[in-house]
ZADO-1210 file (C-alpha; in nm, 4 decimals, padded with zeros to 6 digits):
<atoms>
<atom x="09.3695" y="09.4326" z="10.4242" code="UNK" pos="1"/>
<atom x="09.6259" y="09.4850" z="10.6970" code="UNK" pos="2"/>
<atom x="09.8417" y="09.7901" z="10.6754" code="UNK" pos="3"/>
<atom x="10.1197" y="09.9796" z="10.9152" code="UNK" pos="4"/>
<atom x="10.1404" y="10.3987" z="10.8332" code="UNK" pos="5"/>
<atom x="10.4288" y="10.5937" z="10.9594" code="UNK" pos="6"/>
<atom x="10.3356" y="10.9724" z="10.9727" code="UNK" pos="7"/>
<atom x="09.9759" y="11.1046" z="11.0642" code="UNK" pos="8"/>
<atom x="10.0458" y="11.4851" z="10.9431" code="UNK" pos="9"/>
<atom x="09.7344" y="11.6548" z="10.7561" code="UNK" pos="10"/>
<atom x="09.7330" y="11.3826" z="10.4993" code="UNK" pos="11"/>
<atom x="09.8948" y="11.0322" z="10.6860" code="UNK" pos="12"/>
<atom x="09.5897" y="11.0833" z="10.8989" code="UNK" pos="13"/>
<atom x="09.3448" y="11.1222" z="10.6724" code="UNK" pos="14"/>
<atom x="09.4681" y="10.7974" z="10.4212" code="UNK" pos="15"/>
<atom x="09.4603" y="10.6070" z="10.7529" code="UNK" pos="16"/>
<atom x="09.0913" y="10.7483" z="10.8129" code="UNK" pos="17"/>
<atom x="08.9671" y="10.6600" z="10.4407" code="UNK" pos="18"/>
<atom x="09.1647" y="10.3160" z="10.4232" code="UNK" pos="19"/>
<atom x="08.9363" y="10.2876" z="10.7318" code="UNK" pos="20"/>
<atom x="08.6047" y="10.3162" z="10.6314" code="UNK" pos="21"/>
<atom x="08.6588" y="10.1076" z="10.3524" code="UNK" pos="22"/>
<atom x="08.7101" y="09.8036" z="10.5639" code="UNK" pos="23"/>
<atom x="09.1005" y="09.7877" z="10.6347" code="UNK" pos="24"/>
<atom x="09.2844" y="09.7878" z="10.9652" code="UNK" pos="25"/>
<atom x="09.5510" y="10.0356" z="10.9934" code="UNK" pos="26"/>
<atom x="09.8051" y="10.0148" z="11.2327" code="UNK" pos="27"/>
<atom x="09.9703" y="10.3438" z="11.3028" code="UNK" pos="28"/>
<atom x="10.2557" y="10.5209" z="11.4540" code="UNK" pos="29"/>
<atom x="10.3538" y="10.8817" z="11.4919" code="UNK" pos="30"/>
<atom x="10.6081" y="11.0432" z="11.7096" code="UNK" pos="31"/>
<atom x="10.3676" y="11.2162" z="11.8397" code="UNK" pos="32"/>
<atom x="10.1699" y="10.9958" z="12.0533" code="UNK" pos="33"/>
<atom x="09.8515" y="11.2497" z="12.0539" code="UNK" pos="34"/>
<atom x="09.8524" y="11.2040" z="11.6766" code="UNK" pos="35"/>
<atom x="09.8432" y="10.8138" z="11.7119" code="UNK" pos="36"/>
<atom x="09.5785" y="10.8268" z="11.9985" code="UNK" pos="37"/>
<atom x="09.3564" y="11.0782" z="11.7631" code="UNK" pos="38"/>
<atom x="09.3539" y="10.8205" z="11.4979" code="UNK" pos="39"/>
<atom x="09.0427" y="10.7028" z="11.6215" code="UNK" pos="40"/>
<atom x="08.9277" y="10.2626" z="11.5315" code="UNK" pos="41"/>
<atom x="09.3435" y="10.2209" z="11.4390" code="UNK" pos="42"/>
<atom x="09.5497" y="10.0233" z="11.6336" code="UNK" pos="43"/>
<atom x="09.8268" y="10.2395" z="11.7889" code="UNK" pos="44"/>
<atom x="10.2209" y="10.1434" z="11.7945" code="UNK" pos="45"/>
<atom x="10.4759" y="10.3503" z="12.0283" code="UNK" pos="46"/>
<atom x="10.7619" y="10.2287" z="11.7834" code="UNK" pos="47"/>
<atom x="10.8329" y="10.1547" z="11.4621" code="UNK" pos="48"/>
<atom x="10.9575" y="09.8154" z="11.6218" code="UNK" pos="49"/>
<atom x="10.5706" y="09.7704" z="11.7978" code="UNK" pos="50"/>
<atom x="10.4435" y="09.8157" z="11.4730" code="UNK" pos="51"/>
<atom x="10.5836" y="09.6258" z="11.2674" code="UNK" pos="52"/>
<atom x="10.5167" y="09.3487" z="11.5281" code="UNK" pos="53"/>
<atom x="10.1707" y="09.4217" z="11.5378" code="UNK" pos="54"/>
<atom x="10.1329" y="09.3513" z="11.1604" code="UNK" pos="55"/>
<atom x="10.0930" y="08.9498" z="10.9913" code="UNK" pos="56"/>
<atom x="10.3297" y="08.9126" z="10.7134" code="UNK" pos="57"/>
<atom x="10.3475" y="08.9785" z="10.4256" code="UNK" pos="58"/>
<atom x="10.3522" y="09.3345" z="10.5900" code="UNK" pos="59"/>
<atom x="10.3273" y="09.6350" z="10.4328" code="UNK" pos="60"/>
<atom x="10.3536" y="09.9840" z="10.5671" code="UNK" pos="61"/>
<atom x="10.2915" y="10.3286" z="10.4176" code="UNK" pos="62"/>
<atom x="10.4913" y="10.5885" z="10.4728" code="UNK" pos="63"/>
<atom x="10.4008" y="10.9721" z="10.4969" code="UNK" pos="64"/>
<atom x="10.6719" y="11.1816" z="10.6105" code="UNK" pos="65"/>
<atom x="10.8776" y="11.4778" z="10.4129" code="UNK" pos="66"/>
<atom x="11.0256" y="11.4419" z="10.1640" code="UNK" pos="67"/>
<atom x="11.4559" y="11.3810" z="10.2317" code="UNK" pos="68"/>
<atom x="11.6239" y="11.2502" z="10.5492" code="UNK" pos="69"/>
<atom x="11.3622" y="11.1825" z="10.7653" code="UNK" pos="70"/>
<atom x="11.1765" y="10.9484" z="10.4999" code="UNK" pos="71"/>
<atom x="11.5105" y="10.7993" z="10.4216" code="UNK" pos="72"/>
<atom x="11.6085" y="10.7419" z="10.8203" code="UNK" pos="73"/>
<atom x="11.2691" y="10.5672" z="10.8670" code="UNK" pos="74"/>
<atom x="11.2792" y="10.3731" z="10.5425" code="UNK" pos="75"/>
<atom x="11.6175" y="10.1693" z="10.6229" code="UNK" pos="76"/>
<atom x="11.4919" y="10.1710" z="10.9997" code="UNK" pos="77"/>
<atom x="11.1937" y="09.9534" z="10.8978" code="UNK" pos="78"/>
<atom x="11.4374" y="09.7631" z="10.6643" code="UNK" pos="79"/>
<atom x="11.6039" y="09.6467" z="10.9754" code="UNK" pos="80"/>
<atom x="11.2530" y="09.5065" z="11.1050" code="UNK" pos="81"/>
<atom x="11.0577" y="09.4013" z="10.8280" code="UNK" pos="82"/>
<atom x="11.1488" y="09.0246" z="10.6728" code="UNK" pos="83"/>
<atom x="11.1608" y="08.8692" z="10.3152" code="UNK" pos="84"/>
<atom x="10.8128" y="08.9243" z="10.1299" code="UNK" pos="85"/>
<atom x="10.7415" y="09.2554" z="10.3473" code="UNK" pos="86"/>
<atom x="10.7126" y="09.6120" z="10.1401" code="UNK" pos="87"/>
<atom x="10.8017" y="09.9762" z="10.2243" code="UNK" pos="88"/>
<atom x="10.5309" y="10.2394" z="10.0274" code="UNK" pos="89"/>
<atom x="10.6300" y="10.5900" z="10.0162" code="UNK" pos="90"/>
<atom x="10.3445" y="10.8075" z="09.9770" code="UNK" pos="91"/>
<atom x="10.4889" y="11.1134" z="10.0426" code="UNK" pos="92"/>
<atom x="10.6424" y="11.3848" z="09.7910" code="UNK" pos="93"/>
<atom x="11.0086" y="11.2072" z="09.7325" code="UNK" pos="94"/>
<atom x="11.2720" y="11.2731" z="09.4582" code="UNK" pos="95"/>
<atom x="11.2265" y="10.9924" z="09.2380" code="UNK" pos="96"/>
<atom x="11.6312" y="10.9252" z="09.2138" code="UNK" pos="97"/>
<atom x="11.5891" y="10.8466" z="09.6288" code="UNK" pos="98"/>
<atom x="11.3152" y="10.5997" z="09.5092" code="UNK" pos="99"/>
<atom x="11.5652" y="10.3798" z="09.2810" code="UNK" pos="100"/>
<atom x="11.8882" y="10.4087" z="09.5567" code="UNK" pos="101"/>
<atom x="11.6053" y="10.2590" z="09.8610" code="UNK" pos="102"/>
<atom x="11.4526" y="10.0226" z="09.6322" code="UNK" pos="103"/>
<atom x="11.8098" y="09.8798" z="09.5553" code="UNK" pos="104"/>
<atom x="11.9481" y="09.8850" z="09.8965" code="UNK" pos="105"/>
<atom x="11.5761" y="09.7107" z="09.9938" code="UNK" pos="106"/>
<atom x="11.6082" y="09.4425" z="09.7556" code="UNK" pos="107"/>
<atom x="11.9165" y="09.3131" z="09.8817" code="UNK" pos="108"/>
<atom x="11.7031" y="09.1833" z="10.1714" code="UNK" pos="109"/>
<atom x="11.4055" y="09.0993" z="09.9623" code="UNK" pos="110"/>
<atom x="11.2268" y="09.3700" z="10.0840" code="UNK" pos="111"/>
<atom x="10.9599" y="09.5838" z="09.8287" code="UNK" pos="112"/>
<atom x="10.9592" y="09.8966" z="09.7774" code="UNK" pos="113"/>
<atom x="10.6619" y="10.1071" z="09.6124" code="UNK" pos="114"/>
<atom x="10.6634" y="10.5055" z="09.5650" code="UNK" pos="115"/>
<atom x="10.3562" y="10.6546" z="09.5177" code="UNK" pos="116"/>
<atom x="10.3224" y="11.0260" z="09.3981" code="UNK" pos="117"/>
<atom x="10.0044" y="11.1110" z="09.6162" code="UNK" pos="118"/>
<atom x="09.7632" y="11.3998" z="09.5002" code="UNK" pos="119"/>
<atom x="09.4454" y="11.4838" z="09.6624" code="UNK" pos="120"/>
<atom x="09.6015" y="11.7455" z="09.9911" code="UNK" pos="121"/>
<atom x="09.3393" y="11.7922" z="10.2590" code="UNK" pos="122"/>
<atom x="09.0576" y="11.7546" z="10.0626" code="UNK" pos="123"/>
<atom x="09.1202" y="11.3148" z="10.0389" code="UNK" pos="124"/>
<atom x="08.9452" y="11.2200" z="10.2817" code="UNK" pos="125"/>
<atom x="08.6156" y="11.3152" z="10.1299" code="UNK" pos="126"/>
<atom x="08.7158" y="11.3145" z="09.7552" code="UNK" pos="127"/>
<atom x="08.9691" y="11.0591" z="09.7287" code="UNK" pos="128"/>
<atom x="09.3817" y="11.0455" z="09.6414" code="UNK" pos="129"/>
<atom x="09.4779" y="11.0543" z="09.2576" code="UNK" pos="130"/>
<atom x="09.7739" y="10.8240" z="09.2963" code="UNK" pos="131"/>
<atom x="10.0700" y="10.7526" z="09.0480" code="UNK" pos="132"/>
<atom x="10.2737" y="10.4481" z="09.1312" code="UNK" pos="133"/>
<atom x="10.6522" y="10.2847" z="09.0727" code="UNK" pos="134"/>
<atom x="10.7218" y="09.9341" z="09.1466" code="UNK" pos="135"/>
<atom x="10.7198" y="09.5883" z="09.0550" code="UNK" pos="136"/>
<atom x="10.3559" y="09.4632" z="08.8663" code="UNK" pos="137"/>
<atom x="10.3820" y="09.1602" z="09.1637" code="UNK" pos="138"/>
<atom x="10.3951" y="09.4017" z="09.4792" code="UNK" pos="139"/>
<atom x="10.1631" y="09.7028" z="09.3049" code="UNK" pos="140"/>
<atom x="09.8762" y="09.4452" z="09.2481" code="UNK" pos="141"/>
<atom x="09.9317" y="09.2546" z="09.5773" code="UNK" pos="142"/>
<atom x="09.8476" y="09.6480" z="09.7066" code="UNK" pos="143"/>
<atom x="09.5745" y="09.7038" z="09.4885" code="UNK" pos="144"/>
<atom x="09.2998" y="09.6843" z="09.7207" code="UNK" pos="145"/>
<atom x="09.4643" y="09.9641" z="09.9495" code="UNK" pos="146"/>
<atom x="09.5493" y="10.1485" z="09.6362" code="UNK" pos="147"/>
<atom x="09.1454" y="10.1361" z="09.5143" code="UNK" pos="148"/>
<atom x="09.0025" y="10.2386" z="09.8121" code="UNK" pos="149"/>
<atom x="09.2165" y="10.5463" z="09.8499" code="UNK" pos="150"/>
<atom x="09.1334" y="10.6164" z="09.4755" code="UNK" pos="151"/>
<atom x="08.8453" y="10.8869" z="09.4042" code="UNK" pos="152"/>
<atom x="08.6615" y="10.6394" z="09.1636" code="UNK" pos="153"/>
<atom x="08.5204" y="10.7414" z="08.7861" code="UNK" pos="154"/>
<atom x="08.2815" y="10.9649" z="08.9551" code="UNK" pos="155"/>
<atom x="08.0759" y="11.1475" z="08.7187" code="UNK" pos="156"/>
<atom x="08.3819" y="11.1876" z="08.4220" code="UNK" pos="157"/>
<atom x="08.3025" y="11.1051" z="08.0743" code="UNK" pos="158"/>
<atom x="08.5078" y="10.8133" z="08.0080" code="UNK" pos="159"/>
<atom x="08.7943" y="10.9758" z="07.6912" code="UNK" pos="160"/>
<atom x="08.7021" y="10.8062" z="07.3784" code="UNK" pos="161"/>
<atom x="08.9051" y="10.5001" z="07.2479" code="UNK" pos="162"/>
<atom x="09.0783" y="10.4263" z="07.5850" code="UNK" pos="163"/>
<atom x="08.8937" y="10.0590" z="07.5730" code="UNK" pos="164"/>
<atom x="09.1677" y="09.8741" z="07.5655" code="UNK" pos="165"/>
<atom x="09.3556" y="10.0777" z="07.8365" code="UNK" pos="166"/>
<atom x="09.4044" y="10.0053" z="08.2071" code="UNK" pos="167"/>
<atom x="09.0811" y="10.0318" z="08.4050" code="UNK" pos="168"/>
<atom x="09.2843" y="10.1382" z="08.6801" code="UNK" pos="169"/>
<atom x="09.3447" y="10.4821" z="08.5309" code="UNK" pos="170"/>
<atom x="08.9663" y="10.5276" z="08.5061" code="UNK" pos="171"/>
<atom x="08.9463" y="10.5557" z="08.8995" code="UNK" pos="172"/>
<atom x="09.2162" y="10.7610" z="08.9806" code="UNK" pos="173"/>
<atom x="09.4807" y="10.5463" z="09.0122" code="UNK" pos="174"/>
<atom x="09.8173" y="10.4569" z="08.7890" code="UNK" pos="175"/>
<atom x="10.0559" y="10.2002" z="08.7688" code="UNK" pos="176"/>
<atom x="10.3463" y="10.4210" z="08.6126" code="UNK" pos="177"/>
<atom x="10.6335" y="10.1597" z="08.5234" code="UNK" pos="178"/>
<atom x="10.9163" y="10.0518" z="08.7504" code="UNK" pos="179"/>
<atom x="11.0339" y="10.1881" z="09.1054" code="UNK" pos="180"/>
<atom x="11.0692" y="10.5644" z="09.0822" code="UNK" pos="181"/>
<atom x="10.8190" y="10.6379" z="08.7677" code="UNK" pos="182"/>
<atom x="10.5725" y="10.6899" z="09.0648" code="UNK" pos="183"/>
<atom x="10.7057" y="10.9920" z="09.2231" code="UNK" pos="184"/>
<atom x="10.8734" y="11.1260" z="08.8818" code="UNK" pos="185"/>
<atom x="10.5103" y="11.1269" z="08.7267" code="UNK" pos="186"/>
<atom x="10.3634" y="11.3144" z="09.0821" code="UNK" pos="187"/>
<atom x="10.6818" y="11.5335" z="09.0561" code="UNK" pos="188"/>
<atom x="10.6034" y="11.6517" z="08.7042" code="UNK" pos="189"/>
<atom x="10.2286" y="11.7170" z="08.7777" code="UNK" pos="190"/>
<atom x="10.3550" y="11.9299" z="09.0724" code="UNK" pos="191"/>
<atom x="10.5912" y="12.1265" z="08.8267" code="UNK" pos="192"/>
<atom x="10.2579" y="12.1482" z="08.6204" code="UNK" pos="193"/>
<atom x="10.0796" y="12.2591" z="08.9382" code="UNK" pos="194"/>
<atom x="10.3096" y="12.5682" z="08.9612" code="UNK" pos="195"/>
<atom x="10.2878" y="12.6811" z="08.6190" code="UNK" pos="196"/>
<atom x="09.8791" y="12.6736" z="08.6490" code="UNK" pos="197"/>
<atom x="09.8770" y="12.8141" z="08.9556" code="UNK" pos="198"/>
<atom x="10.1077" y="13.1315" z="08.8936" code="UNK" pos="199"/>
<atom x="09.8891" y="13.1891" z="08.5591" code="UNK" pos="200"/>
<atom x="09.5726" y="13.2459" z="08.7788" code="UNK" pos="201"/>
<atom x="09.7718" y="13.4335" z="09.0557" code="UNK" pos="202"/>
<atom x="09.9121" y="13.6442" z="08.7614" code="UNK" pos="203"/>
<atom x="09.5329" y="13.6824" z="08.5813" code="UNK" pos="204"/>
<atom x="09.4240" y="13.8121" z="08.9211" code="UNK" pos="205"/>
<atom x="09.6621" y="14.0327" z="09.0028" code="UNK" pos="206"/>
<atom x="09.6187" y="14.2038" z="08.6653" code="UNK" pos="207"/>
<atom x="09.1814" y="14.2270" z="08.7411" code="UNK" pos="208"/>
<atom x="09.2918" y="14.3650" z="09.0814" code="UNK" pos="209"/>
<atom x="09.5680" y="14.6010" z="08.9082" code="UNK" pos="210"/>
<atom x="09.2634" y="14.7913" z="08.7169" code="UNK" pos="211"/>
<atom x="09.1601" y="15.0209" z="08.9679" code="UNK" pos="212"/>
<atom x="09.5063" y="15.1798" z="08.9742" code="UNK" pos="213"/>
<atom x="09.5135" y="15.5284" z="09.0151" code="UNK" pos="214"/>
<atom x="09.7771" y="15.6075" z="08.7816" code="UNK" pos="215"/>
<atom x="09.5867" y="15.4801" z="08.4538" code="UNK" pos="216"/>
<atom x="09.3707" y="15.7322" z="08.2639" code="UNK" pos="217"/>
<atom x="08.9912" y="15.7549" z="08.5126" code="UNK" pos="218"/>
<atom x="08.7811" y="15.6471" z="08.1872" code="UNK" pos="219"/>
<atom x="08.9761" y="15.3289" z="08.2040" code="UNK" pos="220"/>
<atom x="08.9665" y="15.2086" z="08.5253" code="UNK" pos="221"/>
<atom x="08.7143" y="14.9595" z="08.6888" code="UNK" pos="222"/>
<atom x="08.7053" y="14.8387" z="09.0366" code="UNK" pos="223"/>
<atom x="08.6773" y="14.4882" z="08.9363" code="UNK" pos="224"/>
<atom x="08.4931" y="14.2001" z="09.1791" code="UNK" pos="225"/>
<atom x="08.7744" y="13.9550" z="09.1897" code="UNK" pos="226"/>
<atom x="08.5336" y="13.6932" z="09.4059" code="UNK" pos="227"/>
<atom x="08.2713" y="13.7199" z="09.1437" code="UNK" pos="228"/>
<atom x="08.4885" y="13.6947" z="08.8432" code="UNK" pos="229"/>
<atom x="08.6498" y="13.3583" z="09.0421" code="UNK" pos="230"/>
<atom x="08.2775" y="13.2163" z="09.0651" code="UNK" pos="231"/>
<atom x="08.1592" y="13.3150" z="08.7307" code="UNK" pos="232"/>
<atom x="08.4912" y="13.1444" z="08.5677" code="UNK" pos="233"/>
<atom x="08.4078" y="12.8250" z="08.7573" code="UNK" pos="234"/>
<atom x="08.0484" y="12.7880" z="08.5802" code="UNK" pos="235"/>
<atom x="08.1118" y="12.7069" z="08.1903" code="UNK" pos="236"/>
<atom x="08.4957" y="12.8922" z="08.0990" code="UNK" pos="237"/>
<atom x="08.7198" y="12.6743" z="07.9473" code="UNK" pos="238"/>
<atom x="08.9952" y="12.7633" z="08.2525" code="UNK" pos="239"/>
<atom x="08.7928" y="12.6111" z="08.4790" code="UNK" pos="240"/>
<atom x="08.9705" y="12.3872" z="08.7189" code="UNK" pos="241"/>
<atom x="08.9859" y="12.2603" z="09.1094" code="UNK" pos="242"/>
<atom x="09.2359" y="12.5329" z="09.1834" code="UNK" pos="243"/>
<atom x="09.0234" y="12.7941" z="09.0428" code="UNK" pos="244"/>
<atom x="08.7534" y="12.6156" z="09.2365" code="UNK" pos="245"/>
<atom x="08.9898" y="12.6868" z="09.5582" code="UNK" pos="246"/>
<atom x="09.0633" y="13.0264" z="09.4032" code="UNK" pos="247"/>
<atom x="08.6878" y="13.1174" z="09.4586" code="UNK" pos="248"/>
<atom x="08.6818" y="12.9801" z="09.8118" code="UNK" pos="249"/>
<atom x="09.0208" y="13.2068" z="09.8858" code="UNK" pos="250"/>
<atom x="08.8497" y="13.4922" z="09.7767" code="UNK" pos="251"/>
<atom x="08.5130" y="13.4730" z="09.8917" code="UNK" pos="252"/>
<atom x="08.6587" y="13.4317" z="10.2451" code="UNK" pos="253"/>
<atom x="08.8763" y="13.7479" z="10.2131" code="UNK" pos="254"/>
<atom x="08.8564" y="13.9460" z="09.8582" code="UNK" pos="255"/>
<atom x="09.1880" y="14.1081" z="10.0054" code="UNK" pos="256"/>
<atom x="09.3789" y="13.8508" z="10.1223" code="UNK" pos="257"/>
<atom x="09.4817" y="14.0109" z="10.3970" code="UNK" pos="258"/>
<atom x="09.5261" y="13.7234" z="10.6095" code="UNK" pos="259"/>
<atom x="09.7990" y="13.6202" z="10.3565" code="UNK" pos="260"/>
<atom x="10.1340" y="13.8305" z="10.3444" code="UNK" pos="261"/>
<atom x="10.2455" y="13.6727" z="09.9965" code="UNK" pos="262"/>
<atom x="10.5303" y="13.4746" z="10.1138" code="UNK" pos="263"/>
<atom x="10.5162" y="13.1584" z="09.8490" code="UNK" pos="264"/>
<atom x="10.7472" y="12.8218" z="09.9463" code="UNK" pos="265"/>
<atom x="10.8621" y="12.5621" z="09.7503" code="UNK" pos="266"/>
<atom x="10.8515" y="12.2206" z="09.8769" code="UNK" pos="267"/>
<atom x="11.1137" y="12.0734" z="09.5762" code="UNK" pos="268"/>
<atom x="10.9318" y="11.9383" z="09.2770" code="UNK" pos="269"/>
<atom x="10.9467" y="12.2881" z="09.1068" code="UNK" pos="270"/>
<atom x="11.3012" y="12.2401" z="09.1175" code="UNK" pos="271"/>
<atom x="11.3282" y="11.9337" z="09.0546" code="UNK" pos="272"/>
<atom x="11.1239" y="11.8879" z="08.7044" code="UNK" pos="273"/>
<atom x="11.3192" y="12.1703" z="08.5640" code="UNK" pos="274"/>
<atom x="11.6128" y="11.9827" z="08.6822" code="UNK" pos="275"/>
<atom x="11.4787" y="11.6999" z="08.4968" code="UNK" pos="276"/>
<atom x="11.4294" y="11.8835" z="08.1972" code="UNK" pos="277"/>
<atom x="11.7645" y="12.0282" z="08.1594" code="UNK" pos="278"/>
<atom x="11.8666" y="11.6740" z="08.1458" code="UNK" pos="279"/>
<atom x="11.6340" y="11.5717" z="07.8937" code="UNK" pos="280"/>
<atom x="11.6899" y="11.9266" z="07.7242" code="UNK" pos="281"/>
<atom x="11.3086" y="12.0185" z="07.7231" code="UNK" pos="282"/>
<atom x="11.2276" y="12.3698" z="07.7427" code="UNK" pos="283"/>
<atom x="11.0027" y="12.4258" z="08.0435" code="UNK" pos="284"/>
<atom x="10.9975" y="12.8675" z="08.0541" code="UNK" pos="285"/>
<atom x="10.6596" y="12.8204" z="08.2031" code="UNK" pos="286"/>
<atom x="10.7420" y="12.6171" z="08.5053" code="UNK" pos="287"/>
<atom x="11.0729" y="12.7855" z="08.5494" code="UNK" pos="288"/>
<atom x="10.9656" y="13.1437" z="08.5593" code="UNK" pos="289"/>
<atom x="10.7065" y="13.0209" z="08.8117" code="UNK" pos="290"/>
<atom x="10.9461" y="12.8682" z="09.0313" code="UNK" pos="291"/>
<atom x="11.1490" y="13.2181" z="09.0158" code="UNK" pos="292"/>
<atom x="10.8362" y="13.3850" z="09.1189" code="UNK" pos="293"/>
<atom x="10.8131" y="13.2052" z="09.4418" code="UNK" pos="294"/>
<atom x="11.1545" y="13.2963" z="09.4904" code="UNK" pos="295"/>
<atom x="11.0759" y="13.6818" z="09.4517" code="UNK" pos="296"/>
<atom x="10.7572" y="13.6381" z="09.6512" code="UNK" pos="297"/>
<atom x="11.0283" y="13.6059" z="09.9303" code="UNK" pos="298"/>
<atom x="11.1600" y="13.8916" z="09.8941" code="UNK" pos="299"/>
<atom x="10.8323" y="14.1758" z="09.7930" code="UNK" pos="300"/>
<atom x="10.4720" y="14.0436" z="09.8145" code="UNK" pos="301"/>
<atom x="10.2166" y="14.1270" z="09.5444" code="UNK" pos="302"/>
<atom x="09.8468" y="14.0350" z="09.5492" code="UNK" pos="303"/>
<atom x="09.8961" y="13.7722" z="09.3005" code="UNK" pos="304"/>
<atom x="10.1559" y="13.5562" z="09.5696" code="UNK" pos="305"/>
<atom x="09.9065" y="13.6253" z="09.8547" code="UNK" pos="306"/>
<atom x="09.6553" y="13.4149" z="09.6165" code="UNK" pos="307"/>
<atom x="09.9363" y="13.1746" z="09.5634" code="UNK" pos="308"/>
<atom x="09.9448" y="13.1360" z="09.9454" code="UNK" pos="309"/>
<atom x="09.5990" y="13.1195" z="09.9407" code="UNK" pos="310"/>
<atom x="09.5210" y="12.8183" z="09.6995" code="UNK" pos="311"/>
<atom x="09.8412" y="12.6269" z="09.8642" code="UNK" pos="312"/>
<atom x="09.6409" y="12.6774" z="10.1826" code="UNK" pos="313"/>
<atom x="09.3140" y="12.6071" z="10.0553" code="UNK" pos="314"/>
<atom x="09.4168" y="12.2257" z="09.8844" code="UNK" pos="315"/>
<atom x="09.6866" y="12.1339" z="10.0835" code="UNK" pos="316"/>
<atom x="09.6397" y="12.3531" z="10.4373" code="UNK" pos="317"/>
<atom x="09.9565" y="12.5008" z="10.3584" code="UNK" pos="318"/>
<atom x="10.0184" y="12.7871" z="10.6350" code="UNK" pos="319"/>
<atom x="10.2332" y="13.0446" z="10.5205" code="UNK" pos="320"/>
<atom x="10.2976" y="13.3192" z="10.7296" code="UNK" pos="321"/>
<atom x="09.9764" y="13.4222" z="10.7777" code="UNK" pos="322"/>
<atom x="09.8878" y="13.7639" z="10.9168" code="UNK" pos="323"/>
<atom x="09.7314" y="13.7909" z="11.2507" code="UNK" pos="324"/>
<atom x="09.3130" y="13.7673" z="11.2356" code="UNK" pos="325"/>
<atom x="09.2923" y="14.1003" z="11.3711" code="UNK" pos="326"/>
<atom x="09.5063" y="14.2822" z="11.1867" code="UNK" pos="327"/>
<atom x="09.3592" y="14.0963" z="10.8601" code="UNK" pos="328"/>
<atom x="08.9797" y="14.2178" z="10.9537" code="UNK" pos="329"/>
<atom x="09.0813" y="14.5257" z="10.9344" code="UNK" pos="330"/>
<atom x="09.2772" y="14.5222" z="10.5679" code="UNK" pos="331"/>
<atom x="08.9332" y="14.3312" z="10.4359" code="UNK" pos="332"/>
<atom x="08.7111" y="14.6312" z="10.6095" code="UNK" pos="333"/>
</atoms>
């Protein structure tokens, strides 16, 4: 299958690359023409204009830009160029009440419009994009042989008892949520999730780390292995997980993480599931005092927000103020 992307950041790219091997053509464009040109077996566009002229209708193009005016600029810009029976996919990490105000204006011109919530960060390329999606059943299937071949596929996961009757779909990685917007609100409350897990293991750590304090009694301090206790965690504990996974990788790099100063962002999702649960008035303490956390780590940096930093840049090559190499050796010495 034939498909335009808009956006080849750290994970545009990389979708283009796996749609790739699988046997599609991609054609790309970037305002960054180095980006296009690296792209290497796609067929470049200087324009949104060339590209959408480059693609045979029906056309559909992904798009993988940030989240807010940018995606929104470059959304109705394509609407201008694309024709009846053409679709807009936005892959990226959108507001799902943007998704429903496109997909309206879209419409108009008989234009489809998909959001899909895309998980998977750096690491997709090799282990494939969990992917929830919005949109009409007609346009998500017509996509379903992009959507498969970005998917991870069962793998080696038990299959959940009594799901038989249940979308196969879901067993590979992908989901069609429900309408325009259920896409992105599904991805946006697994991010909100996301921060609640990861502050628990940034707090867990900080408190193993916290042991060799001076000011507790001698008898009861221990100078704990924080890299070992990471690996041993992965193997058989029942709080195993991928971001412990990347927690062990952090750590075994730099027990200190030095190279991290503990400054912890927020790209919007935090913020905007516990917006969504005010207005469904669903306690969320968890995922609220996690998001507040990140706000602190703004302000004073504890060892816990450096490992923050550390798994955001580990799954999804966050950089985050990063101390300089040098000065970092010699912290970890």
């Amino acid at each position: 299958m034939q498909i335009g992307i808009v956006g080849l950041g750290r994970m545009g790219a990389n979708i283009g690359r796996r749609l790739m091997e699988r046997g599609h053509q991609i054609v790309a464009f970037d305002r960054d023409p180095k980006a296009v040109t690296a792209l290497a077996g796609a067929t470049g566009a200087a324009s949104l204009k060339e590209m959408v002229e480059k693609l045979d209708a029906p056309r559909a193009v992904w798009v993988m830009l940030p989240a807010g005016k940018i995606t929104d600029d470059t959304v109705f810009a394509l609407s201008d160029l694309l024709a009846a029976g053409d679709v807009v996919i936005d892959g990226g990490n959108t507001f799902y009440k943007d998704d429903i105000r496109r997909a309206q204006a879209l419409k108009k011109k008989n234009i489809g419009y998909v959001d899909c919530g895309t998980s998977g960060g750096v690491w997709g390329l090799a282990r494939g994009y969990c992917m929830m999606i919005g949109g009409d059943k007609t346009v998500v299937d017509r996509l379903d042989p992009i959507f498969a071949a970005l998917a991870p596929g069962a793998g080696g996961i038990e299959k959940t008892p009594g799901r038989e009757a249940r979308d196969p779909r879901v067993l590979n990685g992908y989901l069609h949520a429900g309408p325009v917007g259920a896409g992105h609100f599904v991805k946006m409350v697994h991010n909100g999730i996301e921060y609640g897990l990861m502050q628990a293991y940034a707090e867990g750590f900080d408190i193993l780390r916290g042991r060799a304090s001076d000011k507790l009694p001698e008898d009861e301090r221990f100078v704990l292995d924080t890299a070992d206790i990471a690996e041993v965690w992965r193997r058989g504990s029942v709080i195993s997980s991928w971001l412990l996974d990347l927690t062990a990788i952090a750590l075994a790099k730099s027990p200190e993480l030095s190279n991290f100063e503990g400054y912890v962002d927020d790209s919007g999702e935090g913020r905007w599931t516990i917006e969504a649960a005010i207005d469904e008035a669903v306690a969320a303490p968890v995922i609220t005092a996690a998001l507040y956390a990140r706000f602190r780590s703004r302000i004073a940096h504890s060892f816990g927000e450096k490992l923050l930093s550390a798994m955001r840049n580990e799954f999804g090559g966050h950089v985050e103020s990063l101390v300089p190499a040098h000065k970092a050796k010699d912290e970890d010495k």
